[in-house]
C-alpha positions as CSV (number, residue, x, y, z in Angstrom):
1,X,226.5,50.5,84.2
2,X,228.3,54.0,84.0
3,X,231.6,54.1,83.3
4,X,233.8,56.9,83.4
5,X,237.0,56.0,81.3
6,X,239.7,58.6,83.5
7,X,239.1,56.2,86.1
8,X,240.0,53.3,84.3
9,X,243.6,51.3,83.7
10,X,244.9,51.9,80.5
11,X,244.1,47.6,79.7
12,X,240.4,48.1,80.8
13,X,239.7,51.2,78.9
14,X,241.0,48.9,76.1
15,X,238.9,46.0,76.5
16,X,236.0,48.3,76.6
17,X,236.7,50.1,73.0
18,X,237.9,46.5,71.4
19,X,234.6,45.1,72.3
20,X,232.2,47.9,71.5
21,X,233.7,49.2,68.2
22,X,233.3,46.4,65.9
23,X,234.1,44.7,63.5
24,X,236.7,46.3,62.5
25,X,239.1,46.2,59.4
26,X,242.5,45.5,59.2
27,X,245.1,47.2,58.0
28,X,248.2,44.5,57.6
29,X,250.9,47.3,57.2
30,X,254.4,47.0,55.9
31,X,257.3,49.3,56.5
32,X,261.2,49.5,55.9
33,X,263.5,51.2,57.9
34,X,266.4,53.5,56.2
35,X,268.7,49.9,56.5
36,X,266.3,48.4,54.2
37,X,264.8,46.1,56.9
38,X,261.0,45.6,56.5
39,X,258.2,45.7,59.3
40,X,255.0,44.0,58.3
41,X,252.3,44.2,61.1
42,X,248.1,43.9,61.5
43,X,246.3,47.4,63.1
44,X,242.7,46.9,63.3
45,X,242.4,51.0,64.7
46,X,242.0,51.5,60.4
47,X,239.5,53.6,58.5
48,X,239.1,55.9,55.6
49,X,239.1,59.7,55.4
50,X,237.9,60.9,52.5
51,X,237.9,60.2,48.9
52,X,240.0,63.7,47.5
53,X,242.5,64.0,48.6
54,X,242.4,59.7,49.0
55,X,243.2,59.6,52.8
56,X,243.1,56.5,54.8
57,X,244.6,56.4,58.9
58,X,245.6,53.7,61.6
59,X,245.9,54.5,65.1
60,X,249.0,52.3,66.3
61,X,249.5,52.1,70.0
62,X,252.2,52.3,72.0
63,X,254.1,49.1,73.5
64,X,251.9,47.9,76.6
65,X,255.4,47.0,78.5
66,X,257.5,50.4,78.4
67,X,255.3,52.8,76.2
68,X,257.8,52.9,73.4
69,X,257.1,53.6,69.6
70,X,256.3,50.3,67.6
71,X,258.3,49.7,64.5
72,X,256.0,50.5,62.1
73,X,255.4,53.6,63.4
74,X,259.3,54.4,64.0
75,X,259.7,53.7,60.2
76,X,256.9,55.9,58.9
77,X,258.5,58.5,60.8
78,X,261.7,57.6,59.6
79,X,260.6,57.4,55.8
80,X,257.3,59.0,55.3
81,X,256.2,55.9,53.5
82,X,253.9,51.9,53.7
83,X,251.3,50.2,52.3
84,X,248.3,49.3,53.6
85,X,247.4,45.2,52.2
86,X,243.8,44.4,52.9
87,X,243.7,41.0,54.5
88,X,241.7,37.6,53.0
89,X,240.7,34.8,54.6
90,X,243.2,32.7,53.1
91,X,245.9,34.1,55.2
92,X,244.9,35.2,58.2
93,X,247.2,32.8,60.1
94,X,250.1,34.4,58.4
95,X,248.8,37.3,59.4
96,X,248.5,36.5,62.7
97,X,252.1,35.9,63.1
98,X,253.4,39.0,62.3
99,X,251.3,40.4,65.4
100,X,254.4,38.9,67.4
101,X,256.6,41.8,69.0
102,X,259.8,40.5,67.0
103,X,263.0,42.2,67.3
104,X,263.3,45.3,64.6
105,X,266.0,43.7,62.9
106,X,263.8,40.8,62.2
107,X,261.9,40.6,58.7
108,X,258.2,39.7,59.7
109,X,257.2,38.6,56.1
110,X,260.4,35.9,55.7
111,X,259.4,34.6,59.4
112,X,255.5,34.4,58.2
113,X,256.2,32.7,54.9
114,X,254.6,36.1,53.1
115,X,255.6,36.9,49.9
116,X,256.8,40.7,48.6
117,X,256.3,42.2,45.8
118,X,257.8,45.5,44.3
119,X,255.3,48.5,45.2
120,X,254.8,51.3,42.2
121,X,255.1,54.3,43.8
122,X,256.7,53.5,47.5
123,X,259.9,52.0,48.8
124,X,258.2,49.6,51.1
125,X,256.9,46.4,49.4
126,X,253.3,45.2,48.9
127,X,252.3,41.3,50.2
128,X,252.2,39.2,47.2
129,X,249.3,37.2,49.0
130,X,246.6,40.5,49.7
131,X,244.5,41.0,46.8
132,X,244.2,44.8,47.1
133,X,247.2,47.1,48.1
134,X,247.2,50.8,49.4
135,X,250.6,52.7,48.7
136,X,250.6,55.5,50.6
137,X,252.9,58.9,51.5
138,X,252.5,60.3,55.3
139,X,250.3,62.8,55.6
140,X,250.1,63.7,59.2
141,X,250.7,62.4,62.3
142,X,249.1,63.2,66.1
143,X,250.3,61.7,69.1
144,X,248.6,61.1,72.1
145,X,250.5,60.7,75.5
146,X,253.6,58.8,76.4
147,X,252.7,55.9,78.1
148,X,251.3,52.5,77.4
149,X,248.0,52.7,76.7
150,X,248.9,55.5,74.3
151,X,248.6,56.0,70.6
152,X,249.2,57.8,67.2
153,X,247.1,58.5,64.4
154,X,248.8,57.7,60.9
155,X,247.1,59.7,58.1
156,X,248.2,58.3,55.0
157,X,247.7,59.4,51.5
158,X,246.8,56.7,49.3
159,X,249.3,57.5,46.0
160,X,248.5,53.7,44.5
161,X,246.2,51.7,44.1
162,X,246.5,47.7,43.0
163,X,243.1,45.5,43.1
164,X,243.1,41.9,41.8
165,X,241.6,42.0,38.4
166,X,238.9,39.4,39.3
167,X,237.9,41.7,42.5
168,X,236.9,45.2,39.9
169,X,233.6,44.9,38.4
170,X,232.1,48.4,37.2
171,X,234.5,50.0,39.4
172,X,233.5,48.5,42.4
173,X,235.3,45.9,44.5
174,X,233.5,42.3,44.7
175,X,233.2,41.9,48.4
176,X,232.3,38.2,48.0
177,X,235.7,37.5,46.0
178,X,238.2,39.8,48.2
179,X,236.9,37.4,51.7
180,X,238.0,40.2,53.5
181,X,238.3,39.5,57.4
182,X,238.0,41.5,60.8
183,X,238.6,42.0,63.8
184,X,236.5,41.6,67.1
185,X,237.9,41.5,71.0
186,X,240.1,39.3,72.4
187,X,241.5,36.9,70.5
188,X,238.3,36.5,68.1
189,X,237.9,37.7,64.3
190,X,235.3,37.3,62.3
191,X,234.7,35.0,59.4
192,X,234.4,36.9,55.7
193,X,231.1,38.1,55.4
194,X,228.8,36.0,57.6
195,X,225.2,36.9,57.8
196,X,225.1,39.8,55.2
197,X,221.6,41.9,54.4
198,X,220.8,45.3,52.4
199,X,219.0,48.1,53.4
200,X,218.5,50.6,51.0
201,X,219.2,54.5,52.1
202,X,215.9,56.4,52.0
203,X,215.8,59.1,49.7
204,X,212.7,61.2,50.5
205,X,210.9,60.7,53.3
206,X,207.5,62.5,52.6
């Protein structure tokens, strides 16, 4: 098939990104709002930048029903400040609720059953159940048309760092213990890990 995406709706050109870029991370991000309300909420448009400056980004979209601003992005703008909690297998289902387009003044971690806990360096807190936690200060941020369908790119800059104790061996991150999970199309994630294998980079190839 050839495809050209201009000619696509907005929910097709979707579907074909979700189901060729994958799996992807997830970045389960929590806000708060000037009124001391926080946002919690799982963006699986999340990758890394580079390692110096530390710079990770999401891409959140825009609401598919009017086009507006979601609330996490509203309260980055509004406070130049979240945290990034990597997700685990053993609460993906809490997760999962906090995907729900709840009203802003609702509290997504007291309707999940999610615990907070105090962040270091940022206002918004960290999820007491994620086993490694990025604090981060905005960076930059792009947006990309005004309609549903659209999008932003979050640049954050990682200020804090906390990893579970029993995940940092030799300064490296146990994948095994951390269970991390991720995201594939539809409704479908995939289990931590699955069918792993290692292929070693090639140094020379004379």
């Amino acid at each position: 098939m050839e495809i050209t995406p201009g000619n696509l709706e907005w929910k097709d050109a979707y579907k074909l990104l979700v189901g060729s870029i994958l799996p992807r991370p997830i970045a389960f991000v929590t806000t708060i709002n000037e009124m001391g309300i926080v946002n919690a909420a799982p963006f699986s448009f999340f990758t890394a930048i580079c390692a110096d400056p530390m710079l990770i980004c999401f891409s959140p979209m825009r609401r598919g029903t009017d086009g507006k601003k979601k609330d996490t992005l509203a309260n980055i703008e509004e406070t130049r400040e979240f945290v990034i909690n990597i997700v685990s297998e053993d609460w993906t289902e809490k997760m999962n609720i906090c995907a729900t387009e709840f009203p802003a003044e609702m509290d997504e971690l007291d309707i999940s059953g999610l615990w907070k806990e105090s962040s270091q360096m940022v206002k918004p807190p960290r999820v007491k159940e994620s086993k490694i936690h990025l604090e981060c200060s905005l960076y930059q941020v792009l947006h990309f048309g005004e309609h549903p369908g659209a999008g932003s790119l979050v640049i954050g800059k990682v200020e804090h760092v906390h990893v579970a104790e029993e995940l940092y061996e030799k300064g490296r991150i146990n994948t095994d213990k951390l269970k991390p999970v991720g995201r594939m199309a539809g409704q479908m994630y995939t289990k931590p890990l699955g069918d792993v294998f290692e292929l070693v980079r090639k140094t020379n190839l004379r």
